[in-house]
C-alpha positions as CSV (number, residue, x, y, z in Angstrom):
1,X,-16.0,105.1,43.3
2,X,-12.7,106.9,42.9
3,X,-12.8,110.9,43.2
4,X,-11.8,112.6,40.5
5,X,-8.7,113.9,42.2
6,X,-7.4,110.4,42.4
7,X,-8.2,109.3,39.0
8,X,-6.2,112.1,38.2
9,X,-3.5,111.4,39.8
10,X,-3.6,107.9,38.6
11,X,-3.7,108.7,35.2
12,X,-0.5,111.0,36.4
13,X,1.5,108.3,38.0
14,X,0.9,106.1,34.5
15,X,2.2,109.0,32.3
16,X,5.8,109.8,34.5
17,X,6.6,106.4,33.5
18,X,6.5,107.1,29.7
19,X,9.3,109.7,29.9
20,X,10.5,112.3,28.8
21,X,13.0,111.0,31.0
22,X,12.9,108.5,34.2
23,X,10.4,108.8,37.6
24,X,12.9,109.4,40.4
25,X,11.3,108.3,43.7
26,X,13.2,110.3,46.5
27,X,10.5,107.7,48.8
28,X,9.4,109.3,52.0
29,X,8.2,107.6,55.5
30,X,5.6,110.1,57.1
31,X,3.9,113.4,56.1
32,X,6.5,115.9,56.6
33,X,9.0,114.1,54.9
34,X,7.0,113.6,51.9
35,X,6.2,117.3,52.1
36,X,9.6,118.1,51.8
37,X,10.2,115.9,49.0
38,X,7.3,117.4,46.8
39,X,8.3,120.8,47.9
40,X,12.5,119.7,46.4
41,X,10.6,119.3,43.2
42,X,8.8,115.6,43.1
43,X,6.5,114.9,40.7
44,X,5.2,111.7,42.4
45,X,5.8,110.5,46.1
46,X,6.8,106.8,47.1
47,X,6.7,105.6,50.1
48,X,9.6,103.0,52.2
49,X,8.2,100.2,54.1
50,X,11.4,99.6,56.1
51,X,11.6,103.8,56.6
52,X,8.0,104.0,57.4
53,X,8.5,101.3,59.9
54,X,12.0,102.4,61.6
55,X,10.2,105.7,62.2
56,X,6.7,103.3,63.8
57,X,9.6,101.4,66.0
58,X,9.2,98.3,64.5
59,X,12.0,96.4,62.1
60,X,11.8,96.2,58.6
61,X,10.0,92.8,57.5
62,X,6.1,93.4,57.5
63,X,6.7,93.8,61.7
64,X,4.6,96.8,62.1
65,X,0.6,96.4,62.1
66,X,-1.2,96.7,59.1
67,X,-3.2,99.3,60.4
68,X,-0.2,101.5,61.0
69,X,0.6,101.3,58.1
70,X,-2.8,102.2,56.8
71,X,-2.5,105.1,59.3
72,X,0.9,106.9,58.2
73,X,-0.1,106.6,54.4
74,X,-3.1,108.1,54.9
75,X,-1.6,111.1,56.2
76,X,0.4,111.2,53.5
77,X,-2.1,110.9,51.2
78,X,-3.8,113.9,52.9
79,X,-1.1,116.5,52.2
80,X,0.8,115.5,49.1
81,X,-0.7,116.7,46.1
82,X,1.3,114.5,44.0
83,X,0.7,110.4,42.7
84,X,1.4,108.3,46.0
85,X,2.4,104.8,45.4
86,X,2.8,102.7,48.5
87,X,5.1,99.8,49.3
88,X,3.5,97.3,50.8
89,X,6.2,94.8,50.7
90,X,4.6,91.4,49.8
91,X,1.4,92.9,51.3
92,X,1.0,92.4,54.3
93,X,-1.7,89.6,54.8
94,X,-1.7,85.8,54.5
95,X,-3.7,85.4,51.6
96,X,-4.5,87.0,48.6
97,X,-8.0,87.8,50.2
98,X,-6.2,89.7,52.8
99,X,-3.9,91.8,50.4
100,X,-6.8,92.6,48.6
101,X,-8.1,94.4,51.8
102,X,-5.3,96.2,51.9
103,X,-4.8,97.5,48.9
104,X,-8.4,98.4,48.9
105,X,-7.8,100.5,52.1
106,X,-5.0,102.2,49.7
107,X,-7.3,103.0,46.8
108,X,-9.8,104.3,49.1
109,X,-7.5,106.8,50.5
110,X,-6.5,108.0,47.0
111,X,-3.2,106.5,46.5
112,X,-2.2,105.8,43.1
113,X,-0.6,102.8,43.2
114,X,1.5,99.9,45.2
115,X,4.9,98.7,44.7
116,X,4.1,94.2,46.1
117,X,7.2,92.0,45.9
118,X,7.6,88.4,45.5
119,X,9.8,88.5,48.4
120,X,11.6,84.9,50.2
121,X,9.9,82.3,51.8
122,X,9.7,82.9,56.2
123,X,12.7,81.9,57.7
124,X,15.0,81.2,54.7
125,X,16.8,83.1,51.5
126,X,14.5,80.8,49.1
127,X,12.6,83.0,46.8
128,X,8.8,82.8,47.5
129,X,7.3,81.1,44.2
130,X,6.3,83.7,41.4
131,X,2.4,81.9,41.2
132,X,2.1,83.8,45.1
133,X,2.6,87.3,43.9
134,X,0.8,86.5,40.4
135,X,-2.7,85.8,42.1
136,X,-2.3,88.6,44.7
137,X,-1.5,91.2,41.5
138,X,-4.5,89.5,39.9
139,X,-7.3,90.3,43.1
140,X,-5.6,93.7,43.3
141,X,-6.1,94.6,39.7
142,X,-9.5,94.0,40.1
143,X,-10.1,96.7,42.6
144,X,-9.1,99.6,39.6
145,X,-8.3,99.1,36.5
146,X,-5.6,101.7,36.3
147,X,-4.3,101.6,39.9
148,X,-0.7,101.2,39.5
149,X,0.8,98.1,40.5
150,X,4.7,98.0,40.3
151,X,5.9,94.4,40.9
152,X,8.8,94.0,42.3
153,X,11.2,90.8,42.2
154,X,13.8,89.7,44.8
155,X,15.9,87.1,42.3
156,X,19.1,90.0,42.6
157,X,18.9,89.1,46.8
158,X,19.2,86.4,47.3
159,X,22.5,83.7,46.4
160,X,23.0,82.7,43.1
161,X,26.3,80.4,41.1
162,X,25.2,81.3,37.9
163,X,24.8,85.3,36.9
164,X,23.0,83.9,33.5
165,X,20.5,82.1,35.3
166,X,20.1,84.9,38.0
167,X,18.9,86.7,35.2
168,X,16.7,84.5,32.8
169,X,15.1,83.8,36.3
170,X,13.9,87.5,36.7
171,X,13.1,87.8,33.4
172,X,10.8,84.8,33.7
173,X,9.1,86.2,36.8
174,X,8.8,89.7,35.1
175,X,7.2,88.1,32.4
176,X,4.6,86.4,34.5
177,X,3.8,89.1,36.6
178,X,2.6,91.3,33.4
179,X,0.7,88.3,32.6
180,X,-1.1,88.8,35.8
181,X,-1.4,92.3,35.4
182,X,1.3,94.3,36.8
183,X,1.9,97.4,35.4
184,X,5.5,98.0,36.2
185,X,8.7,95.5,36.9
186,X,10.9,96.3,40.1
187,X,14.4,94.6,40.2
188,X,16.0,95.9,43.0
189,X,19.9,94.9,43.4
190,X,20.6,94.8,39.4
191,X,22.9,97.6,38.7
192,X,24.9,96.2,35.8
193,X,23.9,98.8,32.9
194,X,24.3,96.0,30.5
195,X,21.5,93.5,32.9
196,X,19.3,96.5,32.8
197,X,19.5,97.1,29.4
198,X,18.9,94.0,28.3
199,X,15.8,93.7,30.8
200,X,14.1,96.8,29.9
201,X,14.4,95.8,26.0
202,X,13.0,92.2,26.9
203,X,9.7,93.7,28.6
204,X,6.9,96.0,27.4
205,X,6.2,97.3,31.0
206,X,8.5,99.8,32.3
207,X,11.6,98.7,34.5
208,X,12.3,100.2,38.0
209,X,15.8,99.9,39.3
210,X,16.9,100.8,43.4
211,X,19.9,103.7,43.3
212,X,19.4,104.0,47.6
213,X,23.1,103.1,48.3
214,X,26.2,105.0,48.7
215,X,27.9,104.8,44.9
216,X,24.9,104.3,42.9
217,X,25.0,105.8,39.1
218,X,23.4,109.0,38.5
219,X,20.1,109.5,37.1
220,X,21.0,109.7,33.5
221,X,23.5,107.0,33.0
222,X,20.3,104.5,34.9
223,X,17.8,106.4,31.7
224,X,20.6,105.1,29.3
225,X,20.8,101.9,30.5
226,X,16.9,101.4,30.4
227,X,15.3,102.3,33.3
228,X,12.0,104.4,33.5
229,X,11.7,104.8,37.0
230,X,14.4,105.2,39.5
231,X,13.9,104.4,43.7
232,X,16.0,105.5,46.7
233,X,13.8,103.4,48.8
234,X,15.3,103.5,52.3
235,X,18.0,105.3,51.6
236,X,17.3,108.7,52.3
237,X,16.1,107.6,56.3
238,X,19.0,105.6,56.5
239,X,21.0,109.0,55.5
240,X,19.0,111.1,57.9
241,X,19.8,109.1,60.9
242,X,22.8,109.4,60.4
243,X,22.5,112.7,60.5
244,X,20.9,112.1,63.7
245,X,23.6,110.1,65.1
246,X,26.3,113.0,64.3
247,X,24.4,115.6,65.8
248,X,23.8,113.6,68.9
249,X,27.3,111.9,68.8
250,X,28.8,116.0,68.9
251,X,26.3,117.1,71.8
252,X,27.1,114.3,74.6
253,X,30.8,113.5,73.1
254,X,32.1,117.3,72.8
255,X,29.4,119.3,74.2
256,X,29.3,121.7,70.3
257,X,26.0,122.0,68.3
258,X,27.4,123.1,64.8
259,X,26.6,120.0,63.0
260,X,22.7,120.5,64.1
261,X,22.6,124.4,62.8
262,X,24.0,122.7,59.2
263,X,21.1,123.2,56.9
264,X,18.7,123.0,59.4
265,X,15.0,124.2,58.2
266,X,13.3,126.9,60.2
267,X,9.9,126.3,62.2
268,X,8.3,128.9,60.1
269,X,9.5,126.7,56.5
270,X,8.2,123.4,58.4
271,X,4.9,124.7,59.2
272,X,4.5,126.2,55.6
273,X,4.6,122.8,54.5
274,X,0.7,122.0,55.8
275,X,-1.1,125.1,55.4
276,X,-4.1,123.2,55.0
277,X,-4.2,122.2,58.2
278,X,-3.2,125.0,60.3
């Protein structure tokens, strides 16, 4: 059974989604960084499964071993006293028996719920059929019934000729994956105000949209539009190595270490983040 801590936090995670305004993920890849997000003011954490797995030196893609995974959440688990939903990608096992496991491993640790995609089939940009990700939302809802499962659908990522299908073909996936119990809809790559708009007022669950890429709408225009929950997914990691690469790219190209002393948090501020464990 559930502590009482995670039900809690459960019941949380469900109510950001119902507003007043929209859930912004700032989505972290290992314990300090998710520390640092909660302490910036997050009132939920999400995690990146390409970020978690740059950082576990292995590429993006369900590469790194499930128990790694496993691992790194549950230290993130242990110090953020916020919600923690975990992507899992399209969950990381070969059957729906498998995902089950995993997500098991998840509630068990106190997260709060998953973000599962339907993803594309191995070795090609052909959407994986919808009836894959239906039965593993439907083996996963059985583990909780209020664990939060935020499917997410890949139809913006792949080629299409016709926008107007593109759509009606993510709404029709949507639609089934509420049927199978999803509690949220993720449409990464749809940034058209009008698209989400139209979406969000076509589905009774609330609508998650990606804003981790350079130019992406602010926060309120994204609420206008329809969306109750707002991702930066990779983004952030992807923006802190980069970091990384100036700071090096200064030290070995001109020998100067200005760029490093930018902003930089002291040792006593980082260690305040984990008190609990000192």
């Amino acid at each position: 059974m559930r502590s009482s801590d995670a039900q809690q936090k459960t019941e949380d995670f469900h109510r950001l989604h119902a507003g007043p305004g929209p859930l912004v993920l700032v989505n972290a890849w290992d314990a300090a960084s998710a520390r640092i997000v909660e302490r910036a003011g997050a009132t939920a954490i999400g995690t990146t499964s390409a970020g978690m797995a740059w950082s576990l030196g292995y590429a993006d893609g369900e590469r790194m071993p499930v128990v790694e995974l496993v691992a790194a959440c549950a230290r993130i688990c242990r110090v953020a006293s916020v919600p923690v939903s975990v992507d899992i990608e399209s969950g990381f096992g070969e059957s729906a028996a498998a995902v089950r496991e995993v997500a098991g491993a998840l509630v068990d640790m106190g997260a709060a719920g998953i973000n599962i995609e339907d993803g594309t089939r191995p070795g090609t940009r052909e959407l994986a059929s919808p009836e894959v990700l239906c039965e593993r939302i439907a083996v996963i809802r059985e583990l909780d019934a209020r664990f939060f499962i935020n499917a997410r659908t890949d139809v913006y990522f792949v080629p299409w000729d016709d926008p107007a299908a593109r759509f009606e073909e993510a709404l029709r996936r949507a639609k089934l994956y509420a049927a199978a119990g999803a509690d949220g809809i993720f449409v990464p790559g749809m940034s058209s105000p009008e698209e989400i708009g139209r979406l969000s007022g076509a589905l009774d669950l609330p609508l998650n949209v990606y804003a981790g890429y350079a130019g992406a709408p602010p926060a309120d225009g994204l609420a206008r539009a329809g969306a109750r929950r707002i991702s930066l997914g990779c983004g952030p990691l992807q923006s802190a190595l980069g970091l990384v690469a100036r700071i090096a790219g200064e030290a070995f190209g001109h020998g100067r270490f200005g760029t490093m002393g930018e902003g930089m948090l002291s040792v006593g501020e980082l260690n305040a983040l984990f008190p609990a464990t000192a």
